[in-house]
VOPAGU-2260 file (C-alpha; in pm, 1 decimal, decimal comma):
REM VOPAGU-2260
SITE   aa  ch    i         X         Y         Z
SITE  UNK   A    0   10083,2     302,9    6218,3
SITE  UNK   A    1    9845,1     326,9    6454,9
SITE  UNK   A    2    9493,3      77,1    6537,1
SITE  UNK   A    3    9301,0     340,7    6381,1
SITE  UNK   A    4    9511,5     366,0    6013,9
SITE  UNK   A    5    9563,2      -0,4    6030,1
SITE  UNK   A    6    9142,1     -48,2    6052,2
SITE  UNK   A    7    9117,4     155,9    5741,4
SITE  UNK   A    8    9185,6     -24,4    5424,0
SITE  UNK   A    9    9214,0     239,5    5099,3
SITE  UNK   A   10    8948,6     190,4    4870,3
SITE  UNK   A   11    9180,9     256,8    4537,7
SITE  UNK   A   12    9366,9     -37,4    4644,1
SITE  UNK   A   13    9075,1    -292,8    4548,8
SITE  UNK   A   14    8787,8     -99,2    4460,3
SITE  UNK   A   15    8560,2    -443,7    4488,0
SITE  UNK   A   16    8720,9    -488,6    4827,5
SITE  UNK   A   17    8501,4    -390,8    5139,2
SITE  UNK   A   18    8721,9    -152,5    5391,8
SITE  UNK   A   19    8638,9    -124,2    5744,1
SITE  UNK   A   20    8597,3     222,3    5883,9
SITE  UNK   A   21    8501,0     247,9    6273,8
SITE  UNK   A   22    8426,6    -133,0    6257,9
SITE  UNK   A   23    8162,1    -117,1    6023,0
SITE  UNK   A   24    8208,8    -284,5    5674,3
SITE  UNK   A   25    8110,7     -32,6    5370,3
SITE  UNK   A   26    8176,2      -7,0    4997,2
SITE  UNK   A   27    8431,4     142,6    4891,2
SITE  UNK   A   28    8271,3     219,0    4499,4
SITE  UNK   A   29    7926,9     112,7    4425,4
SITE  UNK   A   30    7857,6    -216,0    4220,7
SITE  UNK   A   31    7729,6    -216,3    3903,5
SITE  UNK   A   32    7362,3    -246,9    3847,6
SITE  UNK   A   33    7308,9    -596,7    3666,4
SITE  UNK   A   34    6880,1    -647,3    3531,2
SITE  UNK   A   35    6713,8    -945,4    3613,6
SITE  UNK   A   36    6365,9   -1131,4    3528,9
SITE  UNK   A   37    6059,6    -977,1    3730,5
SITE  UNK   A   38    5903,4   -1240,0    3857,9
SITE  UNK   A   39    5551,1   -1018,2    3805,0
SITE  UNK   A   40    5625,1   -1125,5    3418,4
SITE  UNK   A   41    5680,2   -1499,7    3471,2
SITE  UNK   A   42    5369,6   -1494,6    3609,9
SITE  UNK   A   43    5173,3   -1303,7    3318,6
SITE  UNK   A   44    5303,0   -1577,7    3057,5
SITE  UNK   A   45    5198,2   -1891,8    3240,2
SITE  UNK   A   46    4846,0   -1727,7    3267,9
SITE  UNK   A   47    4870,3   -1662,6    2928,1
SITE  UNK   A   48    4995,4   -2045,1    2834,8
SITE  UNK   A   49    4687,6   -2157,4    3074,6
SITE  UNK   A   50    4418,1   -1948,1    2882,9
SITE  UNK   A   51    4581,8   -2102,1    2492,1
SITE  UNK   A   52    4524,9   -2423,9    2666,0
SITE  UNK   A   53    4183,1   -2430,6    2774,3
SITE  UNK   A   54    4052,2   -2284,8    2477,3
SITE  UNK   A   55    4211,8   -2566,1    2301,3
SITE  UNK   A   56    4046,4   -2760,5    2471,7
SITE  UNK   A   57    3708,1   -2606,3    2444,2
SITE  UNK   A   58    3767,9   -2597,4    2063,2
SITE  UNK   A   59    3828,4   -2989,0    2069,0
SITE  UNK   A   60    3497,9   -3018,8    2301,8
SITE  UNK   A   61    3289,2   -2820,2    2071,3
SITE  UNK   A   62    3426,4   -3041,8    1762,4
SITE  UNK   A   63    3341,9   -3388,2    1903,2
SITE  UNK   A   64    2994,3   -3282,7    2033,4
SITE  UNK   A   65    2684,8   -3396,4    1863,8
SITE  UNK   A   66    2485,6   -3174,3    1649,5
SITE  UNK   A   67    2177,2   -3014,8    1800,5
SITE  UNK   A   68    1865,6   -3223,8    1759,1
SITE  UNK   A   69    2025,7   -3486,9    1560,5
SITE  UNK   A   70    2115,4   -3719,7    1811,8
SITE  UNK   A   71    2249,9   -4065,5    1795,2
SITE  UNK   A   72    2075,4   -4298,7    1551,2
SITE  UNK   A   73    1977,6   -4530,9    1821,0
SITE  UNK   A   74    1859,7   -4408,4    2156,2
SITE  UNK   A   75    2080,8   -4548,4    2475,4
SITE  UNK   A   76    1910,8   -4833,0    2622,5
SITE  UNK   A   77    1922,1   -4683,8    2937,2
SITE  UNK   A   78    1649,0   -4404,0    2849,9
SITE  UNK   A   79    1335,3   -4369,1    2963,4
SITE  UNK   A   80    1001,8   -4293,7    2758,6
SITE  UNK   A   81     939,8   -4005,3    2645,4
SITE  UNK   A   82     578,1   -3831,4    2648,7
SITE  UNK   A   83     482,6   -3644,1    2397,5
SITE  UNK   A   84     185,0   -3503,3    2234,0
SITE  UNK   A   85     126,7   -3557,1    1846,7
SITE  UNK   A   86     -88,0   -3435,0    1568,0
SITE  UNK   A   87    -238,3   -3628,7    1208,1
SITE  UNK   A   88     -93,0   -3478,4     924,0
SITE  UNK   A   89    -344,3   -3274,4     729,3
SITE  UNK   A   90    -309,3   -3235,9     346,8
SITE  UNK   A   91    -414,6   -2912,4     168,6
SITE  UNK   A   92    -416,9   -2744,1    -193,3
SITE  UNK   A   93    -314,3   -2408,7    -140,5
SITE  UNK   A   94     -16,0   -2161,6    -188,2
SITE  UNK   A   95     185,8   -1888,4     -20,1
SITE  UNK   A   96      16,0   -1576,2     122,9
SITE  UNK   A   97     195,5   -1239,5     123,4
SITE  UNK   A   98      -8,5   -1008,7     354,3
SITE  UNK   A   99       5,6    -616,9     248,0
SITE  UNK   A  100    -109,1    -323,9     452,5
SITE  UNK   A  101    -320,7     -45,5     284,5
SITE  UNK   A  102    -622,7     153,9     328,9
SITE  UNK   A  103    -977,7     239,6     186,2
SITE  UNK   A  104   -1023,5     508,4    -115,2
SITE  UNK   A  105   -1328,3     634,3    -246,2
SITE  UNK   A  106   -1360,6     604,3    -626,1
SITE  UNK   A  107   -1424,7     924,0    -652,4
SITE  UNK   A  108   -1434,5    1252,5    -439,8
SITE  UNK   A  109   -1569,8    1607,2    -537,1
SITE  UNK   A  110   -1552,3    1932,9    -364,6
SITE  UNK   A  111   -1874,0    2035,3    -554,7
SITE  UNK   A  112   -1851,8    2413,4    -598,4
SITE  UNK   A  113   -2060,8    2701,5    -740,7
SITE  UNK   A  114   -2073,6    2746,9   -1117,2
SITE  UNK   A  115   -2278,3    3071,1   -1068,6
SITE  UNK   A  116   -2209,6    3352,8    -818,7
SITE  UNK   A  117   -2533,7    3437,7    -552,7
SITE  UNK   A  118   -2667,4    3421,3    -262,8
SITE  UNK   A  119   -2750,3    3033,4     -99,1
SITE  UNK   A  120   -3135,0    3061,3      -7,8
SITE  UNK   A  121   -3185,0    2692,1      40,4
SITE  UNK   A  122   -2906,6    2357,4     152,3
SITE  UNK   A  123   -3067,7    2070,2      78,9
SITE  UNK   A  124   -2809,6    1846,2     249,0
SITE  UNK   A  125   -2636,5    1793,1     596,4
SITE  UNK   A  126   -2305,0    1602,0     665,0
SITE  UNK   A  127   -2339,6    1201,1     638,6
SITE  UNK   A  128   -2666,0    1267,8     399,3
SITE  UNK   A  129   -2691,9     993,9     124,4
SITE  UNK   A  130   -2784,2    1164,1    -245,2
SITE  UNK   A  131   -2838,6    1045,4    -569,7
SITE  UNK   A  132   -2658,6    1114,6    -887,6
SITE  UNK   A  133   -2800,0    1481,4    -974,1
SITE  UNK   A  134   -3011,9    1521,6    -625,9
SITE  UNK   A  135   -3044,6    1867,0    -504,1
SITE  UNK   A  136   -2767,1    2000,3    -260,0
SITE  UNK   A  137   -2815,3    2389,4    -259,9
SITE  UNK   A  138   -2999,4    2686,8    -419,3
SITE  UNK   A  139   -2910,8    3008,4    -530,6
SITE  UNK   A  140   -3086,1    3335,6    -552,7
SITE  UNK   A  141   -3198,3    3339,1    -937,7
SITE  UNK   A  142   -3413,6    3633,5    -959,4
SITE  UNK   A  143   -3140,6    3791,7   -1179,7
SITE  UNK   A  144   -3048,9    3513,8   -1411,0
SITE  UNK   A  145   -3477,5    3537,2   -1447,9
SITE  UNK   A  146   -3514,9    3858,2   -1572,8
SITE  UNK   A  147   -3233,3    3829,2   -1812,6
SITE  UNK   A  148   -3389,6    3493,6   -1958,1
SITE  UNK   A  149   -3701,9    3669,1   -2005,0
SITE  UNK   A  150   -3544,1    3927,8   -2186,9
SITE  UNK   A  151   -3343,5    3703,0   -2396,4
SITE  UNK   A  152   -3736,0    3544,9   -2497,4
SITE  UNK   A  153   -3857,0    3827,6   -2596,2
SITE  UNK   A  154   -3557,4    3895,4   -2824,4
SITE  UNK   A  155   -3605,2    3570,6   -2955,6
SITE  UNK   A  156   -3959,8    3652,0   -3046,1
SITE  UNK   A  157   -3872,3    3981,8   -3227,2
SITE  UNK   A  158   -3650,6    3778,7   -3448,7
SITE  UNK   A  159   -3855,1    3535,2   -3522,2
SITE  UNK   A  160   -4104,5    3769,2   -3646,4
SITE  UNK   A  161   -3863,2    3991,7   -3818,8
SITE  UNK   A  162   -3772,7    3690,9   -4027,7
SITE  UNK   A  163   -4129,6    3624,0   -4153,1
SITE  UNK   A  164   -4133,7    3993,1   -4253,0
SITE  UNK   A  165   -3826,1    3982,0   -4420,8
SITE  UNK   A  166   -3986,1    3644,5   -4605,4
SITE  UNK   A  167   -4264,4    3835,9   -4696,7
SITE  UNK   A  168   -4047,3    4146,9   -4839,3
SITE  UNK   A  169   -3866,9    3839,3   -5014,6
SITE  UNK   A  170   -4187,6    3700,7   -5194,9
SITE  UNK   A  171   -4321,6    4023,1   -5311,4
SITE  UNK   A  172   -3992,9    4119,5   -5439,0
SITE  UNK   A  173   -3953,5    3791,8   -5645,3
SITE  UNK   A  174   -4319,6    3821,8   -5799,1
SITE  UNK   A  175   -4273,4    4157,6   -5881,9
SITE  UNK   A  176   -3969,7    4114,4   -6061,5
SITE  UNK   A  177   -4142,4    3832,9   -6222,9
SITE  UNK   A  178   -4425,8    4071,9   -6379,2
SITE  UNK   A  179   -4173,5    4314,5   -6469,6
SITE  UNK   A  180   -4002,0    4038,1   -6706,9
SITE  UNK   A  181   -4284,2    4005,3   -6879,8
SITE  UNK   A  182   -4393,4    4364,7   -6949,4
SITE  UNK   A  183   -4035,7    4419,2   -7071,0
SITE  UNK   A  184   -4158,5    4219,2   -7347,7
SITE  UNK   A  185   -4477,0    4333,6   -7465,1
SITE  UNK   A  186   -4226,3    4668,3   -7442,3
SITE  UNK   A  187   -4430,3    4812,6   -7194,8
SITE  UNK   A  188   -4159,9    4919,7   -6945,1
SITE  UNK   A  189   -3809,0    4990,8   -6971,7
SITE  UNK   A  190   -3440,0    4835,0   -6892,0
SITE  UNK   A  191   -3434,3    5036,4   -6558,8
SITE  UNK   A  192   -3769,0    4893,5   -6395,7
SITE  UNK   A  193   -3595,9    4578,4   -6444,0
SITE  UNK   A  194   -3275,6    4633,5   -6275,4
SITE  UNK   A  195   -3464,8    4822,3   -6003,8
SITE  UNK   A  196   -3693,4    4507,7   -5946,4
SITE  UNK   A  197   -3378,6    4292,0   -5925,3
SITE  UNK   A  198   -3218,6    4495,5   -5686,0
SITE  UNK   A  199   -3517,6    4516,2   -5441,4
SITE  UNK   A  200   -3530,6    4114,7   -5448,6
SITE  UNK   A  201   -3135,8    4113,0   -5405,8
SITE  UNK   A  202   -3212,5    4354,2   -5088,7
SITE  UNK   A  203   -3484,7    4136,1   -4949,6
SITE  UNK   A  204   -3285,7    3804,5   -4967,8
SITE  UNK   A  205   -3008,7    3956,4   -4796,2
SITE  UNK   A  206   -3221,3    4112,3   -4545,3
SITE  UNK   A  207   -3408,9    3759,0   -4458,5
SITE  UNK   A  208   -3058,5    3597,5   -4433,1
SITE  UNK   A  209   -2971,1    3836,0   -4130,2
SITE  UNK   A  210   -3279,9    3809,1   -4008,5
SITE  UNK   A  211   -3243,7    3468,7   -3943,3
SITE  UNK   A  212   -2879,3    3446,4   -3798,4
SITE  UNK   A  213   -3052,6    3747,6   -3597,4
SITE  UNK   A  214   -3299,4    3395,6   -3496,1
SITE  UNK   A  215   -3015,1    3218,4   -3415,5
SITE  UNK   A  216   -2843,7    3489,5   -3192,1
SITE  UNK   A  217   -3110,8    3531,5   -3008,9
SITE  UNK   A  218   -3140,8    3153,7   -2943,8
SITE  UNK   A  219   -2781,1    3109,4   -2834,0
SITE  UNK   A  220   -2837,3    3385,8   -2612,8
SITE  UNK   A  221   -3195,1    3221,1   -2410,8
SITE  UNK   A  222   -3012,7    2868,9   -2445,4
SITE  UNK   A  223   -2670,5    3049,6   -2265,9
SITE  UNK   A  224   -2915,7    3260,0   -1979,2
SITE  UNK   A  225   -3126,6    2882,4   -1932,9
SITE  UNK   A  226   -2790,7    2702,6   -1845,3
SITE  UNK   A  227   -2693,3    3025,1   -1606,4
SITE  UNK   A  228   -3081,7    2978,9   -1425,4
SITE  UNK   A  229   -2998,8    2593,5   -1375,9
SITE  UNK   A  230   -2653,2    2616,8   -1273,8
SITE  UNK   A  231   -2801,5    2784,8    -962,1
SITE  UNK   A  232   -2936,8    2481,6    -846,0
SITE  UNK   A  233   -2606,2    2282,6    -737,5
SITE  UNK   A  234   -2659,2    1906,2    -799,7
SITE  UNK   A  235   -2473,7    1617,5    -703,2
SITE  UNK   A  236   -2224,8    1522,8    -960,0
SITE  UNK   A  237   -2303,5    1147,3    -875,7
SITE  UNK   A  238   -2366,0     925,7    -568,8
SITE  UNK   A  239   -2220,6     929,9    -269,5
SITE  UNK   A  240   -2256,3    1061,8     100,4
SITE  UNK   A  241   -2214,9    1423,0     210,3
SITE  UNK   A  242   -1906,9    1490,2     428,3
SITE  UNK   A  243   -1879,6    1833,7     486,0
SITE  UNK   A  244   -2096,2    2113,6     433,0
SITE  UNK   A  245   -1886,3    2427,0     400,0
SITE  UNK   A  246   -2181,3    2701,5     359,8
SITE  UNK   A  247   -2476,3    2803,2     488,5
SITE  UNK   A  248   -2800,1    2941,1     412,4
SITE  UNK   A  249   -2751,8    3334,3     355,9
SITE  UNK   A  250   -2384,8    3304,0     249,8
SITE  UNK   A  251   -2274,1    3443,6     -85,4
SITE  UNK   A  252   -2113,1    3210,7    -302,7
SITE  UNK   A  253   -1889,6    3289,3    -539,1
SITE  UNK   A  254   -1793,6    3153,0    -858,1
SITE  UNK   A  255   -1539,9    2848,6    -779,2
SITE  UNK   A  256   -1666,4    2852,4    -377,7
SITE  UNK   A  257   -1696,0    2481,6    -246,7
SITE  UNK   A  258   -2021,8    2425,6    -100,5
SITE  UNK   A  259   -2029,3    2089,4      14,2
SITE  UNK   A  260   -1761,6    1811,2      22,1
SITE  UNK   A  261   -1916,7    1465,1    -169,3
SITE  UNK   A  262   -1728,8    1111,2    -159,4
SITE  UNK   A  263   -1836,8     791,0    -361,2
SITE  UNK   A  264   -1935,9     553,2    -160,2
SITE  UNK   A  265   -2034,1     249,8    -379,5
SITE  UNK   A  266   -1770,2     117,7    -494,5
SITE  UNK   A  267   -1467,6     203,3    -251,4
SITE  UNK   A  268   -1096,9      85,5    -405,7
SITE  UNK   A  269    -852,3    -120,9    -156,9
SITE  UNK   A  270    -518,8      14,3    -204,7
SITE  UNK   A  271    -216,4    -194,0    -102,2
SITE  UNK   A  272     142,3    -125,2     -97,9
SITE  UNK   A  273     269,7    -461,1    -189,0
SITE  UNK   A  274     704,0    -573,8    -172,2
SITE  UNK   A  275     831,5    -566,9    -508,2
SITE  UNK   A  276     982,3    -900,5    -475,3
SITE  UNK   A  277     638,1   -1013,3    -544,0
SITE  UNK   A  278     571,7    -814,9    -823,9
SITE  UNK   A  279     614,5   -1108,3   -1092,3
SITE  UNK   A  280     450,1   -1335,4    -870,3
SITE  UNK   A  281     104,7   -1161,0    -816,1
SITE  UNK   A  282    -153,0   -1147,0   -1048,1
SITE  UNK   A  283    -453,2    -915,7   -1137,8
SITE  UNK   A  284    -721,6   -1212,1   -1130,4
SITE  UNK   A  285    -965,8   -1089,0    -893,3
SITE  UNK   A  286   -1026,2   -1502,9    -774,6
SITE  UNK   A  287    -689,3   -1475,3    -621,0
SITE  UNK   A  288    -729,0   -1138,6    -352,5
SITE  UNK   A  289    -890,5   -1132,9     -88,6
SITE  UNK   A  290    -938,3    -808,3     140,4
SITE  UNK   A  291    -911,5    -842,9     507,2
SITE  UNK   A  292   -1121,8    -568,7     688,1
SITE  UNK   A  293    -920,7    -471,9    1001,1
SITE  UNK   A  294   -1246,7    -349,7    1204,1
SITE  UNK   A  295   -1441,5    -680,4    1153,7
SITE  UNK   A  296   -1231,0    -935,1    1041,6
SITE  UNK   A  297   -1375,0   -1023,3     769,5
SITE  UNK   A  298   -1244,7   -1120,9     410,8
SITE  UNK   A  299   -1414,8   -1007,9      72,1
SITE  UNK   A  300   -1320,6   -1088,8    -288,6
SITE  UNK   A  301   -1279,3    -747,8    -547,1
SITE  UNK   A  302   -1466,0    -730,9    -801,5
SITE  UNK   A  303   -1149,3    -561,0   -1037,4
SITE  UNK   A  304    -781,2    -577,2    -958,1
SITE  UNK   A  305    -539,2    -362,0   -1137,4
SITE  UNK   A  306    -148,4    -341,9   -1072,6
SITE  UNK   A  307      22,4     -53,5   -1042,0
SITE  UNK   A  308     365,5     -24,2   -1259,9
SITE  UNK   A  309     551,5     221,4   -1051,4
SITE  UNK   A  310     768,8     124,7    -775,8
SITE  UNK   A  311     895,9     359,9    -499,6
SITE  UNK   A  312    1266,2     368,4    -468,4
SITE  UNK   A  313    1325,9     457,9    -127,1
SITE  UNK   A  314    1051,4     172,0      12,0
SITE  UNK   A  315    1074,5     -55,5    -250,1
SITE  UNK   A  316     670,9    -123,3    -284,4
SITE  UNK   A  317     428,7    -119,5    -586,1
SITE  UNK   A  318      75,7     -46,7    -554,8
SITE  UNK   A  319    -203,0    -310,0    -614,0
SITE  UNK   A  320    -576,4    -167,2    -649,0
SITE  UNK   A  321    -863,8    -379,1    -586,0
SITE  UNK   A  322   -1253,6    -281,0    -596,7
SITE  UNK   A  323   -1492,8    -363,4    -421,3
SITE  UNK   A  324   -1842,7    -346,4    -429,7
SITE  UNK   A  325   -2026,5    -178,6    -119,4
SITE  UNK   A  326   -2411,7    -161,5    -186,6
SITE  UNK   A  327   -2454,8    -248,5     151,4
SITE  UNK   A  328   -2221,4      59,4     294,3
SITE  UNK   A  329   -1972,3    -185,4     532,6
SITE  UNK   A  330   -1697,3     -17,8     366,6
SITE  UNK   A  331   -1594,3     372,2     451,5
SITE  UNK   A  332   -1337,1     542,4     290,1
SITE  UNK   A  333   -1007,1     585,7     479,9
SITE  UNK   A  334   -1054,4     231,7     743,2
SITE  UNK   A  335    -718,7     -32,9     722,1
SITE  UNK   A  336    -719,3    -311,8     527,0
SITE  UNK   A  337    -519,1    -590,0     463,1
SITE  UNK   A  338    -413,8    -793,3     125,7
SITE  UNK   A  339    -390,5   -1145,9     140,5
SITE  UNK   A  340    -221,9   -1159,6    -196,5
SITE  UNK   A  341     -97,4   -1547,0    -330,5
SITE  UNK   A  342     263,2   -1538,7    -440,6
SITE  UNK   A  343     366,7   -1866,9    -503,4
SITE  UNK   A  344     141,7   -2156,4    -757,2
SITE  UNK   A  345    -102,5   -2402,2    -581,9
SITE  UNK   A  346      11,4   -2690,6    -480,6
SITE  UNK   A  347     -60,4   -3005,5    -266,1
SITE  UNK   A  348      73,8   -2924,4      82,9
SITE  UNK   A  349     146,0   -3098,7     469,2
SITE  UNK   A  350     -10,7   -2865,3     699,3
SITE  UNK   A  351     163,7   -2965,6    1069,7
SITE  UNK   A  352     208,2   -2706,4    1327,0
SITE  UNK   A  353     510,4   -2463,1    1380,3
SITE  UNK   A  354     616,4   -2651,2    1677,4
SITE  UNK   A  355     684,6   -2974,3    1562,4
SITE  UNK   A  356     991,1   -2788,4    1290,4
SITE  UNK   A  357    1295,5   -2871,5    1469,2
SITE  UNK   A  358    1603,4   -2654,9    1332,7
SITE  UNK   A  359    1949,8   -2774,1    1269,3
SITE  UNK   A  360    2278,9   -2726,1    1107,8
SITE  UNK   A  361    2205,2   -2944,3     836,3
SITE  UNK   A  362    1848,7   -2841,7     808,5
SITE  UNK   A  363    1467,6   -2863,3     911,5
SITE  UNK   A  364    1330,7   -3160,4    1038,4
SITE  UNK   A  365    1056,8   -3330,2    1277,0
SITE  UNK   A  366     944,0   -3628,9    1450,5
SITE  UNK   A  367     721,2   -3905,6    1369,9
SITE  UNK   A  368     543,2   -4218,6    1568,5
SITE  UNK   A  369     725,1   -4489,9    1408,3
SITE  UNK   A  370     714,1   -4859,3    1453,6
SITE  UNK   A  371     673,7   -4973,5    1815,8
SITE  UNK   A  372     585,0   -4587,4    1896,1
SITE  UNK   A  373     945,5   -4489,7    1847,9
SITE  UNK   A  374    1038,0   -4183,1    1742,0
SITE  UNK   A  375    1203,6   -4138,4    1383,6
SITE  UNK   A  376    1376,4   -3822,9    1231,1
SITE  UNK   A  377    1223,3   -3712,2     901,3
SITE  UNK   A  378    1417,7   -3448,9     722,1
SITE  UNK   A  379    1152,1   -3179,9     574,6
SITE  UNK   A  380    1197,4   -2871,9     370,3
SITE  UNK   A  381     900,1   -2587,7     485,3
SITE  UNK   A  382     756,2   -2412,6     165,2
SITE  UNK   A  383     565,0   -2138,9     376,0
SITE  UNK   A  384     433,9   -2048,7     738,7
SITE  UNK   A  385     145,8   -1916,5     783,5
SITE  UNK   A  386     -40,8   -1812,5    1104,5
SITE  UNK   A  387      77,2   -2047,6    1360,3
SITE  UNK   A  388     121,7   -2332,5    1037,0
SITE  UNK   A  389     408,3   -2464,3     875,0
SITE  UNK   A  390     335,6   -2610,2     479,8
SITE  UNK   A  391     523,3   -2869,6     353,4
SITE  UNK   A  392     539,6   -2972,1     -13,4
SITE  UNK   A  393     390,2   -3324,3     -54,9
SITE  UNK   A  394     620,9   -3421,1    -347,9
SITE  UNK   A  395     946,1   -3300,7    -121,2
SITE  UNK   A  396     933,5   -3520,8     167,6
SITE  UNK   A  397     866,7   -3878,3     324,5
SITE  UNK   A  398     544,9   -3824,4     473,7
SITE  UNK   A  399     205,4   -4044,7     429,8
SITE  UNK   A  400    -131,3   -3927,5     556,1
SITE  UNK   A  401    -131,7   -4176,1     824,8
SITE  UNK   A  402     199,6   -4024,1     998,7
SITE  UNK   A  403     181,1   -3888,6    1354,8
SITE  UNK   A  404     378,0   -3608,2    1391,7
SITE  UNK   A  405     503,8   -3545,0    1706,3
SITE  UNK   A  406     409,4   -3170,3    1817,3
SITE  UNK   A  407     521,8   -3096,6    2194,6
SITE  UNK   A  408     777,6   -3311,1    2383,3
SITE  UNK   A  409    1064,1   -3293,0    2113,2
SITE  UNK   A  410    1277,1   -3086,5    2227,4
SITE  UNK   A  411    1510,5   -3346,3    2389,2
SITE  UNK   A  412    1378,7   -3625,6    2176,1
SITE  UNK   A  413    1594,6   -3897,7    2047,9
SITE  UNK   A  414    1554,4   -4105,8    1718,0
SITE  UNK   A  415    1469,1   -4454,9    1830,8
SITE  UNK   A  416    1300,4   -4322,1    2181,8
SITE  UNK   A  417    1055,5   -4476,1    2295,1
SITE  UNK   A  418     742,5   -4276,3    2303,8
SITE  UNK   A  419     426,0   -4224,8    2494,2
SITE  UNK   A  420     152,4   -4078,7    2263,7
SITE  UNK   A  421    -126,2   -3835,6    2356,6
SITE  UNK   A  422    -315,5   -3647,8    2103,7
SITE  UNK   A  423    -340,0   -3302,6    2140,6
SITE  UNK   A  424    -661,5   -3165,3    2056,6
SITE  UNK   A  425    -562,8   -2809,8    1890,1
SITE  UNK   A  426    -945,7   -2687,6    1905,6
């Protein structure tokens, strides 16, 4: 065997055995591939382990922490003063205000149209014009209606005399029947003149009872023309102010044509669309709405309230109407209004401002100068804010008359802090 052979070691001797080939080491078969761990995963659970443990611990932090605002029951000795501003409780009858959006309506609102069809020869009226209950607001051309009541007069006076002819006819017919009778006994005339006399009265009666429904006719006809001649003068149908004016001198108008456009003015009707989880709680009592007028501010009491039974489904609102009186023309139909509309019952409440309410977990409460100007925690329970005010019930909480409520500076107060007072002057 040469150096070369005896270098060379067979692989299928020991196939785990390295062999030697030119003086280089190689496998003869290659080994098995065995898995192991990647250390890219070790890493990825002890992150993991870390973020379980700090939010552990965050839990446990949260848990032992004081609640907001309640603080300890004694203040540290250590802290200083605190300043603060407070205010005198101020005690009030009233109750809770739901305010409701809604416009003005006019009580009433005509298109006032022609009854009669003509020509307009005269308007009386221009928009914004004030009228009267039956003022003047056009004229028609009546020349036609005229002639035909001057007909219809002279009918009327045919008739009339035609009945005191057929009166007359009547009378003569009834005396001479009368004479007849009594010739037919002295036997001086027969059975016939008789009958003949009685039929000439029959004739006569009948003819004066046509006569006068002939009266009548012609009276229904001059009353019927004298409506036609006045309905060409259009009137107002009642008070109100002129809006629109929709013809114009020259114009025909025919029957059913709107001439001018008339809205009530005195009274106008407030109405508000009001949630209908007030709807037990508000009542018709005109003492108890007021109407805010968005354009001045000011408030007026109705003179009638009425409710509304019908609530939308899709909104959820009922309609309250209130009137109000408006002699002096402040009110115009179609302006925004609110309803202050009382939905609770009247009773004796704290009035404090909003920013002395502190809120917690465990409920509302505020601040009060105590003994030695300290500061003590007074659990409250608010019936009802209202603009910039919180209302407290007197009969649901601690306070006297004489408390001072502490109104800017508690946000970090303490109970037992020591405080220094400042009034703050809310005008």
């Amino acid at each position: 065997m040469d150096a070369l052979t005896k270098g060379k070691v067979s692989a299928s001797a020991n196939p785990r055995c390295y062999s030697v080939q030119n003086g280089y080491p190689f496998h003869g078969m290659p080994t098995p591939y065995t898995s192991r761990p990647s250390s890219s995963r070790w890493i990825i659970l002890g992150l993991a382990a870390l973020l379980v443990l700090g939010l552990l611990y965050a839990i446990q932090t949260i848990r032992k922490a004081p609640e907001v605002g309640a603080g300890p029951t004694v203040a540290p000795s250590d802290m200083p003063p605190a300043a603060v501003y407070v205010q005198s409780l101020i005690q009030e009858t009233t109750e809770n205000i739901a305010r409701a959006t809604g416009s003005l309506r006019a009580l009433s609102r005509a298109e006032v149209a022609a009854r009669e069809a003509g020509a307009i020869i005269e308007m009386n009226v221009d928009e914004g014009d004030v009228v009267k209950k039956s003022a003047v607001l056009a004229t028609l051309d009546s020349r036609r209606a005229v002639a035909l009541l001057a007909e219809a007069q002279a009918s009327l006076t045919a008739a009339e005399s035609l009945v005191r002819q057929r009166q007359a006819e009547a009378s003569r017919a009834t005396e001479d029947l009368a004479m007849k009778r009594s010739l037919l006994e002295r036997r001086a005339i027969s059975k016939s003149d008789i009958l003949d006399a009685e039929r000439a009265l029959t004739v006569a009666e009948a003819q004066g009872k046509a006569s006068v429904d002939g009266v009548a006719q012609a009276q229904g006809q001059v009353d019927f023309l004298t409506v036609q001649l006045d309905d060409h003068t259009i009137r107002a149908p009642f008070a109100g102010v002129v809006v629109e004016r929709h013809m114009e001198i020259g114009e025909w108008a025919t029957t059913g044509a709107t001439v001018v456009t008339l809205v009530a003015t005195d009274p106008v009707e407030a109405w508000l669309r009001v949630p209908t989880r007030y709807r037990t709680s508000v009542s018709s009592s005109p003492e108890s709405l007021k109407i805010r007028q968005s354009s001045t501010g000011n408030t007026f009491k109705p003179a009638k309230v009425t409710l509304v039974p019908d609530v939308e489904p899709l909104s959820q609102l009922f309609t309250v109407v209130a009137e109000l009186t408006n002699k002096d023309g402040q009110f115009t139909p179609g302006e925004s209004i609110t309803g202050l509309v009382p939905v609770s019952e009247r009773a004796p409440h704290w009035k404090v401002s909003v920013d002395a309410i502190l809120r917690a977990s465990s409920g509302d409460f505020l601040y009060v100068a105590g003994p030695d100007d300290t500061a003590v925690n007074v659990p409250v329970e608010v019936a009802f804010e209202r603009d910039g005010t919180a209302f407290i019930l007197v009969s649901a909480t601690d306070l006297r008359k004489d408390s001072q409520v502490v109104v800017e500076g508690n946000e970090r107060l303490q109970p037992g802090q020591t405080l220094m007072i400042r009034e703050r002057d809310d005008s």
